[in-house]
C-alpha positions as CSV (number, residue, x, y, z in Angstrom):
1,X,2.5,-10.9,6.0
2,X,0.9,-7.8,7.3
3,X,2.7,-5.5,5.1
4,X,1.5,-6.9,2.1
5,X,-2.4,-6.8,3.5
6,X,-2.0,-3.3,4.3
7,X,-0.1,-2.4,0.8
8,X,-3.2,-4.6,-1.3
9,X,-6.0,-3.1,1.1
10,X,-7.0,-6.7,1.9
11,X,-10.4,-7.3,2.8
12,X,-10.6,-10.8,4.2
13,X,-14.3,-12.3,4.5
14,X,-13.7,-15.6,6.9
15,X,-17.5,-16.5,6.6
16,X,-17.2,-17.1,2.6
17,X,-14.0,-17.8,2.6
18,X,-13.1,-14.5,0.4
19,X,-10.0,-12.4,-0.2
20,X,-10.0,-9.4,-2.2
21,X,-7.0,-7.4,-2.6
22,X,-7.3,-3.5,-4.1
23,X,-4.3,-1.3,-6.0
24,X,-4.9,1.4,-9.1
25,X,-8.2,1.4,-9.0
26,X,-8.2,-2.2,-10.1
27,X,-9.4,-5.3,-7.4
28,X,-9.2,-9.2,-7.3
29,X,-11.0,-11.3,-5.8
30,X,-9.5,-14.8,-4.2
31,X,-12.5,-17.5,-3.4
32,X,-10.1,-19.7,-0.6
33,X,-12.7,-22.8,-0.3
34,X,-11.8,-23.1,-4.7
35,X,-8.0,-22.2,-4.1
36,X,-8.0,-25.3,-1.3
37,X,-9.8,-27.8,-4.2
38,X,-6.8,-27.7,-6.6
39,X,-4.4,-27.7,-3.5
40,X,-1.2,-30.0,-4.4
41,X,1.5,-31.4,-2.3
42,X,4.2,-30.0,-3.5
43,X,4.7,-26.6,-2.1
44,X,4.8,-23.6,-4.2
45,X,5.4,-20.0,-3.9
46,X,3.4,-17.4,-5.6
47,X,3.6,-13.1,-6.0
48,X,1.5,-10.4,-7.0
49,X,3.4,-7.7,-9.2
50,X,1.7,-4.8,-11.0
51,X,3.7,-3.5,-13.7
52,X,2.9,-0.2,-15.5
């Protein structure tokens, strides 16, 4: 949820379908239209953890 924007420092680019999430110095970027290619039907959870 919102939280989780605000603690990555999500930047969320509709038009390109982009999300790029910021921590440490460090950034990743998310391309949504590639994510949706590989989508499957089973449903799947997923986390980000940064570990020292």
């Amino acid at each position: 949820g919102r939280p989780f924007l605000a603690t990555g420092r999500a930047l969320i680019d509709v038009e390109m379908g982009e999300l790029m999430l910021r921590t440490n110095g460090e950034q990743i970027m998310f391309n949504v239209f590639e994510a949706m290619k590989w989508h499957d039907e089973d449903p799947e959870c997923f986390r980000v953890e940064v570990v020292d």
